[in-house]
N, C-alpha and C positions, 0 to 999 in steps of 0.2 A: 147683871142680867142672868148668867147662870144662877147666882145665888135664888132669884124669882120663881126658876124651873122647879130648884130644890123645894124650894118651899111650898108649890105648890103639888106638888108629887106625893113630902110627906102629910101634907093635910087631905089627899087623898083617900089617905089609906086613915086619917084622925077618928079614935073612937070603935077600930076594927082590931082589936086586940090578938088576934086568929093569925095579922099580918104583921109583916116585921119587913122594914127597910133600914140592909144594912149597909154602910160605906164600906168600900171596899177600894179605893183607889180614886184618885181626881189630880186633874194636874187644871192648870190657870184655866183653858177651855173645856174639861170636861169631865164629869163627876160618874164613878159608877160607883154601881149598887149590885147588893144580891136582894133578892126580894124571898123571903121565909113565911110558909103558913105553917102554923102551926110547930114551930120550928126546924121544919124541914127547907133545904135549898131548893127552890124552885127554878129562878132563871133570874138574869143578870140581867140589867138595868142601863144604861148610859143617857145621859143627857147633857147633851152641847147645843153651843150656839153656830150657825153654820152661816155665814153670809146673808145676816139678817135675818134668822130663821130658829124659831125653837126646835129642836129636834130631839123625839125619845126615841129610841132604839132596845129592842131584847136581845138578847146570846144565850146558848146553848152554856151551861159552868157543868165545872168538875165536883162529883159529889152529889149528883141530884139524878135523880130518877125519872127527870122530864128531858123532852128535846121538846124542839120549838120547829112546828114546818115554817118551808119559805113564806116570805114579805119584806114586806118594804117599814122600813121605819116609819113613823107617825111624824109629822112636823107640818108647822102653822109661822106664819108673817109672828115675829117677837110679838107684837102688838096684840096680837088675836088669843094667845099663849094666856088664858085665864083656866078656873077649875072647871068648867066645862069642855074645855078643849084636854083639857089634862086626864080628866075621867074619861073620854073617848079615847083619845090613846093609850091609854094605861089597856084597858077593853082590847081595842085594838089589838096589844099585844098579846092580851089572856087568850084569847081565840088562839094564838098558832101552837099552846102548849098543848104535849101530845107527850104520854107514859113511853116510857123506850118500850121499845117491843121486845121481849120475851125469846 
């Protein structure tokens, strides 16, 4: 199931050269990422399965020039969890990145 998340994540970003999804850690229920444009560290990624439930998640990482305002993780019934729902959350997440302040 997790592996589905993944895959749908990286075909997300398929064909968008600019972006880079990188593994950065995963254990049995849960994969993270850093996500890079351009190859700069943007913000970190997680994707688990929660009680039936696909779930993406962003963080704030060390080394990048963004922070992320609050929210709420993005998550859908497994079942619902296709690239439509994948591209809205990804989205989702894009909105809370925010340049550190100065």
């Amino acid at each position: 199931m997790l592996a589905h998340l993944v895959a749908l994540a990286l075909s997300a970003f398929e064909g968008r050269t600019e972006f880079e999804l990188a593994e950065e850690g995963a254990t049995r229920d849960i994969k993270r990422f850093v996500l890079k444009i351009h190859g700069k560290r943007v913000f970190g990624i997680t994707l688990r399965i929660e009680g039936g439930r696909a779930v993406l998640d962003a963080h704030a990482i060390e080394r990048s020039s963004y922070d992320l305002s609050g929210g709420e993780a993005a998550s859908a019934d497994f079942e619902a969890a296709d690239g439509t729902w994948m591209a809205g959350a990804l989205q989702q997440q894009f909105s809370r990145v925010r340049l550190h302040a100065a």
